[in-house]
FITI-941133 format. One record per residue (C-alpha): residue in one letter; x, y, z. Coordinates in pm, whole numbers, plus 32768, in hexadecimal, padded with zeros to 4 digits. Each point is the difference from the previous one (the first is absolute). Example, Ala and Ser with C-alpha at 12.3 -4.5 7.8 and 13.67 -1.06 7.14 Angstrom:
# residues 2
+--------+------+------+------+
| residu |    u |    v |    w |
+--------+------+------+------+
|      a | 84CE | 7E3E | 830C |
|      s | 8089 | 8158 | 7FBE |
+--------+------+------+------+
***
This chain:
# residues 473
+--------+------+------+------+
| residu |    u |    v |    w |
+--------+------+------+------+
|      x | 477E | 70EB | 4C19 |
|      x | 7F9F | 8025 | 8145 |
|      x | 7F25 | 80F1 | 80E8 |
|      x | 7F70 | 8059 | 8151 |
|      x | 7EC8 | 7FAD | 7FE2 |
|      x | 7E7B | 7FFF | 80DF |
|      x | 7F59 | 7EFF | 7F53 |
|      x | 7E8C | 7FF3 | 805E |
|      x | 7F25 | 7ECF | 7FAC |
|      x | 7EF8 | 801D | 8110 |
|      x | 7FF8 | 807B | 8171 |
|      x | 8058 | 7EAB | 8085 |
|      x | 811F | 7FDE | 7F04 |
|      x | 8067 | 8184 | 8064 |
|      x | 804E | 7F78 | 816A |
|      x | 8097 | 7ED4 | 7F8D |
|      x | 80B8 | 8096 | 7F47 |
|      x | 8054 | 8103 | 80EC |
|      x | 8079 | 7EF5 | 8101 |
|      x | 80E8 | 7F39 | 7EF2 |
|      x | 809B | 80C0 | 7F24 |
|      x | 7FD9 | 816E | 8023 |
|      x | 80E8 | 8071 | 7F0D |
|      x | 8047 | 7F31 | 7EE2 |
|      x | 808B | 804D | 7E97 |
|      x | 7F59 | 7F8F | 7ED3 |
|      x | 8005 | 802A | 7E7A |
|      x | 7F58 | 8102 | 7F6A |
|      x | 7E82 | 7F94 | 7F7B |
|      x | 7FC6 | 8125 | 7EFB |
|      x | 80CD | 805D | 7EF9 |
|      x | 808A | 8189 | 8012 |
|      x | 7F42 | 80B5 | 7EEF |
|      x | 80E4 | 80A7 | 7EF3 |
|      x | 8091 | 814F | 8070 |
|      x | 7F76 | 8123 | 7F1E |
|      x | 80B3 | 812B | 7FCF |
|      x | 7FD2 | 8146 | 7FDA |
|      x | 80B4 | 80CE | 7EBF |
|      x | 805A | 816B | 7FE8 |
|      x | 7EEB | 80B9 | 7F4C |
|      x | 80CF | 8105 | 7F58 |
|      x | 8142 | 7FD6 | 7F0D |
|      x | 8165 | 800D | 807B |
|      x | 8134 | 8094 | 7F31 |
|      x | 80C1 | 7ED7 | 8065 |
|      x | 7FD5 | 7E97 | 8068 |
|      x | 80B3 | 801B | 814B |
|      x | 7F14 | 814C | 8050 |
|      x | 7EEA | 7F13 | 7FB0 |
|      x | 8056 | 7ED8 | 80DB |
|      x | 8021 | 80EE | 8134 |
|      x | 7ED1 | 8075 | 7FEA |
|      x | 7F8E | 7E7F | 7FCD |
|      x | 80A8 | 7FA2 | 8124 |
|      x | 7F7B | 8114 | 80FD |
|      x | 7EB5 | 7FBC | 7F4E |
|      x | 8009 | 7E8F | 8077 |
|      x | 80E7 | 8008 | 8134 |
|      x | 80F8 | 7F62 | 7F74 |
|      x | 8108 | 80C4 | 8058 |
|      x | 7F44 | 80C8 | 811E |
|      x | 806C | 8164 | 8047 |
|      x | 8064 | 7FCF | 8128 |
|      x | 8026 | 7E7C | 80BB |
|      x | 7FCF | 7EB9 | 7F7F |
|      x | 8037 | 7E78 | 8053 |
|      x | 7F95 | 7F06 | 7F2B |
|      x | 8075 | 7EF8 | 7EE8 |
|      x | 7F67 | 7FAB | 7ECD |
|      x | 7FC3 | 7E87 | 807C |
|      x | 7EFE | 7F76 | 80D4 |
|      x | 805C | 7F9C | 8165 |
|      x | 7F60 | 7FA3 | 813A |
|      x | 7EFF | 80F2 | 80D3 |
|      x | 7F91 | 8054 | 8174 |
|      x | 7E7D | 8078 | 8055 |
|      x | 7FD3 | 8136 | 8052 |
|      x | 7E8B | 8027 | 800F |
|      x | 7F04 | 808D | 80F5 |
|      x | 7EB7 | 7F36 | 8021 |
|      x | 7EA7 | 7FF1 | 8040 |
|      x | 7FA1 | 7FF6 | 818A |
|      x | 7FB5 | 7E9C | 8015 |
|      x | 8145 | 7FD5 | 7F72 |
|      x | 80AF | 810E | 809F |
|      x | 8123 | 7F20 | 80DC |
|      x | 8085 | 7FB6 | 7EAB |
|      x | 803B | 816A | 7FA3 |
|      x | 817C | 805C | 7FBB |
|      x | 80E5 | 80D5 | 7F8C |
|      x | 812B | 8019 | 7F3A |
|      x | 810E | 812E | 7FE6 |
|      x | 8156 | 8053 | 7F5D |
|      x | 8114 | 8131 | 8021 |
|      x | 8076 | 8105 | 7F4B |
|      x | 80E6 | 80F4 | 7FFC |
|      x | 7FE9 | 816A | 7F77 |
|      x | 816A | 805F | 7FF3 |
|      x | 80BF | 8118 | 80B8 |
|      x | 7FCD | 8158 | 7F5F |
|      x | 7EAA | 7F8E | 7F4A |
|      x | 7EA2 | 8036 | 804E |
|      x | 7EFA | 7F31 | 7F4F |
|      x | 7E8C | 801E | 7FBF |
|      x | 7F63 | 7ED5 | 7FDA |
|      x | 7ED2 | 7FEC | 7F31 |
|      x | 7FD0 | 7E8C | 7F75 |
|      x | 8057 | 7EAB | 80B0 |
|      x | 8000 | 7EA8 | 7F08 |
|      x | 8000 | 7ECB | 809F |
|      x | 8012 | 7EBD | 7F4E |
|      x | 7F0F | 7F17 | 806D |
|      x | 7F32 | 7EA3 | 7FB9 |
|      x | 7EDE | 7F71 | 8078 |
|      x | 7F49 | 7E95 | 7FD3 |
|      x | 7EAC | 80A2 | 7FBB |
|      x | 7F89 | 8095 | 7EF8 |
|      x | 7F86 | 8136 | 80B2 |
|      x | 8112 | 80EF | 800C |
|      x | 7FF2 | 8111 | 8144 |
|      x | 7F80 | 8146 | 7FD3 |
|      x | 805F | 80B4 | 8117 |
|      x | 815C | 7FE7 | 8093 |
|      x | 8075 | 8098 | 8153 |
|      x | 815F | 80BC | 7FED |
|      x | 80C6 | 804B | 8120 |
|      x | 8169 | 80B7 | 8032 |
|      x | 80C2 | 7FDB | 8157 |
|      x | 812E | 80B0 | 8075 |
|      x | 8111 | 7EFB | 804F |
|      x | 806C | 7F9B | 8163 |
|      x | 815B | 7F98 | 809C |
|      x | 7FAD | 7E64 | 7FB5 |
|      x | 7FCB | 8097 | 7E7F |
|      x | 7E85 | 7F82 | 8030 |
|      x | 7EDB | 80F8 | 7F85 |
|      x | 7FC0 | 80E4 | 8105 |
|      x | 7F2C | 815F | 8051 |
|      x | 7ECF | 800F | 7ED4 |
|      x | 806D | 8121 | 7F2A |
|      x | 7EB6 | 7FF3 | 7EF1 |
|      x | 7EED | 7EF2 | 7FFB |
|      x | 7EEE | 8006 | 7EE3 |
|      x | 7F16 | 7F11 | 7F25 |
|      x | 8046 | 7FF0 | 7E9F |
|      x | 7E91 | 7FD1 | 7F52 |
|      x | 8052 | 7F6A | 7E99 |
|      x | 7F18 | 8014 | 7EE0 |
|      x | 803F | 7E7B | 7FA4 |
|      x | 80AF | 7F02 | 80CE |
|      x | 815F | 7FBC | 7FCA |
|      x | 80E4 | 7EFD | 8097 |
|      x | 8144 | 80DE | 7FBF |
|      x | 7F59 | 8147 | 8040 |
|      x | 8084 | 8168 | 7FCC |
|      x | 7F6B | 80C9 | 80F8 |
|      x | 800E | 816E | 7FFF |
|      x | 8019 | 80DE | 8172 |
|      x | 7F28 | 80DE | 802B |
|      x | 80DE | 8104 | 8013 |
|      x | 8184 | 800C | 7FBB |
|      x | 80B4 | 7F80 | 816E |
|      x | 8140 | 80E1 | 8026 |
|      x | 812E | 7F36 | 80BB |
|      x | 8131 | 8080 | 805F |
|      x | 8159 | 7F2E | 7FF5 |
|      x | 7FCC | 7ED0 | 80DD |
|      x | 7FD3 | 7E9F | 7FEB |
|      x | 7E54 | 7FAB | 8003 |
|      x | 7F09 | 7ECE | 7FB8 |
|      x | 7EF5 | 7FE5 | 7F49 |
|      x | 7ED5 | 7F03 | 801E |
|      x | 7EBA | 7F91 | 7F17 |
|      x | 7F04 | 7F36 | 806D |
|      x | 7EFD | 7F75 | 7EFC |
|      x | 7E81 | 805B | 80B4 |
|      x | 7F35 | 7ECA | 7F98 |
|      x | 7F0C | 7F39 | 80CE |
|      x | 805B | 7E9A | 7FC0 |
|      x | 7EC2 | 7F77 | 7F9D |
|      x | 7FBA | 803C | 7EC1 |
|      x | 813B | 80B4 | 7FD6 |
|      x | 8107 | 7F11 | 805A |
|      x | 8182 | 8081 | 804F |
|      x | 80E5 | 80EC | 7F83 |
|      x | 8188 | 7F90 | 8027 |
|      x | 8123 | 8116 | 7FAA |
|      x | 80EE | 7F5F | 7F2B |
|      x | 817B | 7FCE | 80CD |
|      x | 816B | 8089 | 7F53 |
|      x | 80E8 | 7EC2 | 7F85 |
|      x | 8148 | 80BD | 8061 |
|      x | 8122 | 7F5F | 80B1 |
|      x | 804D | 812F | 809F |
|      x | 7F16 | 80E4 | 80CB |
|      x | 7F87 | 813C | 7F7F |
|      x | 801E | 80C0 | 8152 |
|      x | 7F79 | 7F58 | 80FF |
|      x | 7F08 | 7EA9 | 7FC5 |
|      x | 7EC2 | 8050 | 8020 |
|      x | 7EFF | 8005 | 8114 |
|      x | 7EC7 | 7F6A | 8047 |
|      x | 7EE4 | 7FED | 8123 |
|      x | 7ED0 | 7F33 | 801B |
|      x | 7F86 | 80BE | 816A |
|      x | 7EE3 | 7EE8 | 8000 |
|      x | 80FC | 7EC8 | 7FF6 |
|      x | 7EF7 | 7F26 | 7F2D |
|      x | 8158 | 7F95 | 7F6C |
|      x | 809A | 7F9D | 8128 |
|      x | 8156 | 80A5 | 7FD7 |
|      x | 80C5 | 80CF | 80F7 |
|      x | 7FAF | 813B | 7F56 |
|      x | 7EB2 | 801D | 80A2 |
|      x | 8013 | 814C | 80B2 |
|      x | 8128 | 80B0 | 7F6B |
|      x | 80CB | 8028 | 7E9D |
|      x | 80FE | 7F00 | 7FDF |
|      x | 80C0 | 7FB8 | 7EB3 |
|      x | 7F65 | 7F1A | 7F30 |
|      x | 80EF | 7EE5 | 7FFD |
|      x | 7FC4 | 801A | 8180 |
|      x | 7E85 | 7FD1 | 7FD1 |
|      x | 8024 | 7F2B | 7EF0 |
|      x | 813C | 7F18 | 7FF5 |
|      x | 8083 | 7FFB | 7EB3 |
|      x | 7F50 | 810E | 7F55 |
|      x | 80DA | 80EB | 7EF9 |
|      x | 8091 | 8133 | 8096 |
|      x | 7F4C | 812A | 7F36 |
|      x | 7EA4 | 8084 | 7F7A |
|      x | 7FA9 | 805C | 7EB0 |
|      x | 7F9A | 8156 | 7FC7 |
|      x | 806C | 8167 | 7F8D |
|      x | 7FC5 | 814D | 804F |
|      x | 7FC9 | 8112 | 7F41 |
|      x | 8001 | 8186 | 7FDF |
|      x | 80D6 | 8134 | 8022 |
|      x | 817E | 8015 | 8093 |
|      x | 80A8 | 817E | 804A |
|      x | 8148 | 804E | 80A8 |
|      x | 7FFB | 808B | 8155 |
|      x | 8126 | 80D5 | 8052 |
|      x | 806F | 7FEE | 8161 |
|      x | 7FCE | 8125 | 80E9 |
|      x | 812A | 80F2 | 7FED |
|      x | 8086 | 805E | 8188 |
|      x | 801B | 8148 | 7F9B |
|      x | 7F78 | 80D0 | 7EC8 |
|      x | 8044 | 816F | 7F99 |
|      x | 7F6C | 80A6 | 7EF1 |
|      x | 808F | 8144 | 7F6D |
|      x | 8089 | 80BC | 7E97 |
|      x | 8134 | 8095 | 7FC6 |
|      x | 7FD4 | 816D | 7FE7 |
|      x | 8103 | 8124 | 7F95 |
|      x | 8008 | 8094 | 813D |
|      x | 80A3 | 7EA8 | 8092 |
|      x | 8181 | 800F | 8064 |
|      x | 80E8 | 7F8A | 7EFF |
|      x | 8135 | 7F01 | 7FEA |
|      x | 8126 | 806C | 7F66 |
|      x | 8009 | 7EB6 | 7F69 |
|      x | 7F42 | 7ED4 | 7FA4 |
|      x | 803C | 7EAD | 8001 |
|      x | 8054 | 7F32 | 7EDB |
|      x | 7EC3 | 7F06 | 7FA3 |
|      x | 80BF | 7E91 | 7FC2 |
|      x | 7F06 | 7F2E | 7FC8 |
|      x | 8042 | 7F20 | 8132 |
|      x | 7F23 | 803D | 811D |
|      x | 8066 | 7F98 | 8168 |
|      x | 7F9E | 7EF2 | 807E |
|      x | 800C | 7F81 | 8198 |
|      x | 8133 | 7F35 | 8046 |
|      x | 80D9 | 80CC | 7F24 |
|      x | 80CA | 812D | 800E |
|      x | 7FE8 | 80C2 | 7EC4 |
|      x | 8119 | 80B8 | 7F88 |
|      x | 7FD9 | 816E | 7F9C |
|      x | 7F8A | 8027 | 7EBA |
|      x | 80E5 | 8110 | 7F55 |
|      x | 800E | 80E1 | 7F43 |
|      x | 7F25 | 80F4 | 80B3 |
|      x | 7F34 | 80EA | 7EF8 |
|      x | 804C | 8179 | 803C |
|      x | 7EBD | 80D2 | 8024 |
|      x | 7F4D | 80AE | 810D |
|      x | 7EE5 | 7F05 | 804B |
|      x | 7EB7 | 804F | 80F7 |
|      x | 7FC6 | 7EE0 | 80EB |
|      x | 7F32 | 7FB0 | 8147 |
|      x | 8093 | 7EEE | 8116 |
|      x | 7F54 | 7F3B | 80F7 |
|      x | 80BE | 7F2F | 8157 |
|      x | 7FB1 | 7EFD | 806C |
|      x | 8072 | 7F23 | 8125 |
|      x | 8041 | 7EAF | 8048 |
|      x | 7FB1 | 7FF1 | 817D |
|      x | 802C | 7E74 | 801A |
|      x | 8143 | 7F5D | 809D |
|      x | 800B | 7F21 | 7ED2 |
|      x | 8033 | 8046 | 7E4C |
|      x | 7ED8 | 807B | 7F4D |
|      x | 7FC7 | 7FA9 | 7E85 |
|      x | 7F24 | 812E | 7FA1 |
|      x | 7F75 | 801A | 7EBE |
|      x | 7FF5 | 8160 | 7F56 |
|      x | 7EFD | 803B | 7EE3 |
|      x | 7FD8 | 812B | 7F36 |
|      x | 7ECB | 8062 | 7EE1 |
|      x | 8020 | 8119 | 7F81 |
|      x | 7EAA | 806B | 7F56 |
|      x | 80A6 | 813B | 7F1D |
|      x | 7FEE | 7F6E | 7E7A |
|      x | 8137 | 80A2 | 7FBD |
|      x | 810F | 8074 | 80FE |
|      x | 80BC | 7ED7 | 80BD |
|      x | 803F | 7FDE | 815E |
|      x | 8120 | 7F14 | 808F |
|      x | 802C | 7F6D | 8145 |
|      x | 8127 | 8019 | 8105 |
|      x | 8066 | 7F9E | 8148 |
|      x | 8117 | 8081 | 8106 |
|      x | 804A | 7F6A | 8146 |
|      x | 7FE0 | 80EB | 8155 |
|      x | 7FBB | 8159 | 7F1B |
|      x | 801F | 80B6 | 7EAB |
|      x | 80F2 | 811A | 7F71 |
|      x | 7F7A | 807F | 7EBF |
|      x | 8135 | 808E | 7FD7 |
|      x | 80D0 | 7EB9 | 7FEC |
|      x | 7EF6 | 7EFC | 7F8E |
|      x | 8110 | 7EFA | 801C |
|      x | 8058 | 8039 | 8197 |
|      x | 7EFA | 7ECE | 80B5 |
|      x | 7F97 | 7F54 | 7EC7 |
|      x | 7F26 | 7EDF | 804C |
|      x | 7F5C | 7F97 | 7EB7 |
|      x | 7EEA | 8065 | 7EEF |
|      x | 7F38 | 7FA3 | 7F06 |
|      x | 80B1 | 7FC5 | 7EE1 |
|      x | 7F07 | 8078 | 7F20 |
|      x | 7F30 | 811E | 8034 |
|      x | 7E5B | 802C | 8008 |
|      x | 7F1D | 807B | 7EDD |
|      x | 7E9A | 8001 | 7FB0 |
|      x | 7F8C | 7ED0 | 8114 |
|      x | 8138 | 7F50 | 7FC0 |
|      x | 80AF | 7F8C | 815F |
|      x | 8129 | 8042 | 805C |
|      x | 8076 | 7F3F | 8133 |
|      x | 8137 | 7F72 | 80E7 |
|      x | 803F | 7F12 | 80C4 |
|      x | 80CA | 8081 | 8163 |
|      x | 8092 | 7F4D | 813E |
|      x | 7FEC | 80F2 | 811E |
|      x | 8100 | 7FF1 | 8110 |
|      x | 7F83 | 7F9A | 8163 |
|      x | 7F5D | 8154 | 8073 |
|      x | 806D | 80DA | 7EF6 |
|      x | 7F8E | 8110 | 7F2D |
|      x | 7FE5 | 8031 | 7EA8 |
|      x | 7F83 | 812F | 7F22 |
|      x | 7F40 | 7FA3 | 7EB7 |
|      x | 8036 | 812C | 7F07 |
|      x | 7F3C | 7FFD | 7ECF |
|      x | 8080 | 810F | 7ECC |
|      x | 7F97 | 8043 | 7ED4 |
|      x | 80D8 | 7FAA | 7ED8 |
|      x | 8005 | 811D | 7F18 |
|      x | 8037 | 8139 | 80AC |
|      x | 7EC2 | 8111 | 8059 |
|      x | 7F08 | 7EFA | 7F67 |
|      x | 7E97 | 806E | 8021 |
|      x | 7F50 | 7ED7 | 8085 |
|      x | 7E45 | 7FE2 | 7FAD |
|      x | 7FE6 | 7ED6 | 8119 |
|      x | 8055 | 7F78 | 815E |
|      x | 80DB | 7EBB | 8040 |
|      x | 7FF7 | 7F32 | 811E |
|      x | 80F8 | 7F62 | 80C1 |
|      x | 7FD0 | 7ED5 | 80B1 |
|      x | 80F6 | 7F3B | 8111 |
|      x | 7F9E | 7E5B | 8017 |
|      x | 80B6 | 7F50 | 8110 |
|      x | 7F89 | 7EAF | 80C1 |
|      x | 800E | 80AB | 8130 |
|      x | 7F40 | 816E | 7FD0 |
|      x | 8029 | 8019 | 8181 |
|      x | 8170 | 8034 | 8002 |
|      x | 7FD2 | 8106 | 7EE2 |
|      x | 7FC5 | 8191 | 8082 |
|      x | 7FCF | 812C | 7F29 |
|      x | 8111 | 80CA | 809B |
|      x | 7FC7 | 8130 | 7F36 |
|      x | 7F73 | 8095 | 7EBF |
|      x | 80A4 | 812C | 7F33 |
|      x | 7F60 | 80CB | 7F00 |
|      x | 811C | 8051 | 7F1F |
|      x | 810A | 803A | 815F |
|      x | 80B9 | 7EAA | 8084 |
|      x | 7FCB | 8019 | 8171 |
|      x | 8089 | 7F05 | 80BA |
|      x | 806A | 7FC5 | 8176 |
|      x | 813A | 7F1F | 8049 |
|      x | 807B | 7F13 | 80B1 |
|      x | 7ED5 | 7F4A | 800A |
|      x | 7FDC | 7F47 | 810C |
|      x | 80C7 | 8118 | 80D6 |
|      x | 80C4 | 7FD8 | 8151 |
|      x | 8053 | 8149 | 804A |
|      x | 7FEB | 8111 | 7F15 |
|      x | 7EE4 | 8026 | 7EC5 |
|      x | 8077 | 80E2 | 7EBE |
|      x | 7F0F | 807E | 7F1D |
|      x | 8041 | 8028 | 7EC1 |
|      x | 7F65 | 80FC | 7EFA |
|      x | 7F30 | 80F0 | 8126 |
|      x | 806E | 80B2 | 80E9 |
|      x | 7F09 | 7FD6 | 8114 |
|      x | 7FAE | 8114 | 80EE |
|      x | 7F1E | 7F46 | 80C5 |
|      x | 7FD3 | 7E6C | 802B |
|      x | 7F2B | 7F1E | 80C9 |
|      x | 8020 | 7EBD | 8059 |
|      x | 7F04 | 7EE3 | 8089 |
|      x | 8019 | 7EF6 | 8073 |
|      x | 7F45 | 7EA2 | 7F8A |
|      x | 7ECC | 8057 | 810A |
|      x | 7FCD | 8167 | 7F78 |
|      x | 80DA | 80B0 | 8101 |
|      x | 80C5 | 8132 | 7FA8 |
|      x | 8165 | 7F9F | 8082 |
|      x | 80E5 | 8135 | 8039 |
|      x | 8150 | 7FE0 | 7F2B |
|      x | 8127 | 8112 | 7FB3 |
|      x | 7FEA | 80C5 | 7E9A |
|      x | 80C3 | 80B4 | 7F22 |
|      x | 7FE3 | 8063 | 7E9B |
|      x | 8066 | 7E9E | 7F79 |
|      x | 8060 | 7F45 | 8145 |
|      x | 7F18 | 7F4A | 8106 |
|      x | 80B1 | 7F6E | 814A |
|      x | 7EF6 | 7EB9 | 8030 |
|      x | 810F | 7F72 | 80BB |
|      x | 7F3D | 8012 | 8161 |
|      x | 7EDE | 7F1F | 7F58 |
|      x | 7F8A | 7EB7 | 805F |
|      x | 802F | 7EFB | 7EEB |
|      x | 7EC2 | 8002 | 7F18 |
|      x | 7F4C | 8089 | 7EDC |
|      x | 7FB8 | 8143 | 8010 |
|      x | 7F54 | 812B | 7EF6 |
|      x | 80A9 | 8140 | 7F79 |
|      x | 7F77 | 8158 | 7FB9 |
|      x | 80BB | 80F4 | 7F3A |
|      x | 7F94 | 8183 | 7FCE |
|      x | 8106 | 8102 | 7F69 |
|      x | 7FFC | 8172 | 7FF5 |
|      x | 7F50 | 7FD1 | 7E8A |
|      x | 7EB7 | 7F42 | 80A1 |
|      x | 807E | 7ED6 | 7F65 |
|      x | 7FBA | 7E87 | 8096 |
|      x | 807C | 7E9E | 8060 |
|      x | 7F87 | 7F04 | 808E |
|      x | 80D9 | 7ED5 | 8004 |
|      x | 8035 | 7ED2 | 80E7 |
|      x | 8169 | 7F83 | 80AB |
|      x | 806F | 7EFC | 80FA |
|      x | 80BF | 803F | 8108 |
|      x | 810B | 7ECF | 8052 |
+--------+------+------+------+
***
């Protein structure tokens, strides 16, 4: 088996040595003590309850990463010394990944080590790096010294405190502290796998007693060290949690009695939509007077839009179900613009959601009713819209209980408006400048504008209001 390795006889063999045959690998001298384990102090209902708690006990199967076999393989130093030996000082580092829509805390890092001395290290140096375009460690994210209570050669060394990482691809680095006189060297054990885990990983010795081109920067190991096995041993562990994505637009809201009512609702198939596919209306509808609130939205890129619609409805009892039309909404004929819905409807946390393609600048109004008619709902929902691209998503308008909507959107000539009738309306321009357009009760001439985006206001006689947003082609 063989190892990197500083061997120190006396200062004239040190330079020698130095001079000859700065790295060299060699069989191990001392025998690995015999690993001792640590067993669950309380009584499990059943044996596989008690061998996960044996496993997270001893890292076996960490929480969160891990990379090692059960055999013994080769190892790299990764050790800082004493001053007088300080050009010999190096350091070793692998990657991980915490994968998309996780966040972990990371509370423990194992590494499996040997050493040729009987004096095990006490003190370990930990290190985690962000990860740079050559996948090399890069930026220091957390440094700290682990002080252990009795030296270990395969060490588990608690942080401080938990680090928090996001979704990303990171490194992570121990160095045994250990003067070598009297204390000899510390060696992290290497991975046997054909295949890389990742990418190979990294080492530095920024004092080049070794000689090797990785003197001032990281390189990969096999780099440094020709021949060397691809991966570290080690394993992380701690807590993982799901990290929802940020919604491009939320709304929060309950259905109340005084909301406007469709003379119809749609019939809940099971099947929600899904982007790609036209959906085809789900009959028949269910006859009823149901309360329900809308919201538009527009999709101002030149380009589809998958858009993601998610409903949770907090109320323990009454449902709420999910529908979309394309341009506007007649609660009168909930069939005329169908788009798509749900499928199933929201209860008590539970999500209802779809899956849409919006049109190259479109519009589309999201109408959310309840399922059993004048329900009396104890809680809010919230509705929230995912794309890729939350720029080309705008909040066109929001109706309590009335589906106001303005069409066609984007508009050459002529904008209708459809459930006010506006008695005065202002428009701006994307600098804040009121721009002066020709009104009537449901009609606005924007003909004589300049191609652009440009922001509605809406009064009628009843002191109602809208806001909404349009682009002019």
């Amino acid at each position: 088996m063989k190892k990197i390795t500083l061997f120190l006889l006396t200062t004239c063999n040190l330079l020698f040595y130095s001079q000859t045959n700065r790295i060299s690998d060699i069989e191990k001298a001392a025998e690995q003590p015999p690993v001792v384990y640590s067993t669950p102090s309380k009584p499990y209902a059943t044996l596989a309850a008690y061998n996960a708690a044996f496993n997270a006990q001893n890292l076996i199967e960490p929480l969160l990463y891990g990379q090692f076999p059960l055999i013994t393989t080769n190892t790299i130093t990764s050790q800082q010394f004493e001053a007088a030996n300080t050009q010999y000082s190096s350091n070793a580092a692998d990657d991980f990944t915490v994968p998309a829509g996780k966040m972990w805390q990371v509370s423990t890092v194992f590494v499996r080590g040997s050493s040729a001395s009987p004096v095990y290290p006490t003190s370990y140096k930990i290190t985690f790096y962000t990860n740079t375009a050559a996948n090399l460690p890069g930026t220091i994210i957390r440094t700290e010294n682990v002080i252990l209570a009795a030296g270990s050669m395969s060490p588990t060394l608690p942080l401080a405190s938990p680090l928090t990482l996001a979704a990303g691809k990171y490194w992570v680095s121990v160095q045994a502290v250990l003067d070598f006189v009297g204390g000899g060297q510390w060696y992290w054990e290497t991975y046997t796998a054909s295949t890389t885990l990742g990418s190979p990983y990294a080492w530095t010795n920024p004092g080049n007693g070794f000689g090797t081109p990785c003197n001032t920067v990281w390189n990969s190991g096999s780099v440094c060290i020709p021949s060397q096995l691809k991966d570290l041993q080690f394993s992380l562990d701690g807590t993982e949690s799901n990290v929802a994505a940020a919604a491009c637009k939320t709304f929060v809201s309950r259905i109340i009695n005084t909301d406007a009512t469709e003379n119809t609702r749609l019939f809940r198939d099971a099947n929600p939509s899904v982007c790609g596919t036209t959906k085809p209306y789900p009959s028949p509808a269910v006859a009823g007077a149901f309360h329900y609130k809308s919201y538009t939205i527009q999709n101002t890129m030149s380009s589809t839009n998958c858009v993601t619609v998610n409903l949770t409805n907090l109320d323990p009892t009454y449902q709420l179900h999910l529908v979309a039309y394309t341009g506007n909404f007649n609660p009168a004929n909930i069939a005329l613009n169908y788009m798509g819905d749900s499928g199933s409807s929201s209860v008590g946390s539970t999500v209802a959601t779809m899956n849409l393609t919006m049109p190259a600048n479109s519009t589309m109004v999201i109408v959310i009713n309840e399922t059993t008619a004048n329900s009396t709902f104890s809680a809010d929902y919230s509705l929230d819209i995912f794309s890729s691209n939350c720029g080309g998503i705008l909040k066109t308008a929001e109706s309590g209980g009335k589906s106001i909507s303005i069409y066609p959107n984007p508009v050459k000539t002529v904008l209708f408006v459809n459930g006010m009738k506006a008695n005065e309306a202002k428009i701006y321009d994307s600098s804040g400048k009121l721009v002066p357009v020709q009104t009537s009760e449901n009609q606005i001439n924007v003909e004589g504008l300049p191609k652009g985006n440009y922001l509605l206001q809406m009064n009628d006689k009843n002191g109602n209001k809208m806001t909404t947003k349009f682009i002019k082609k």
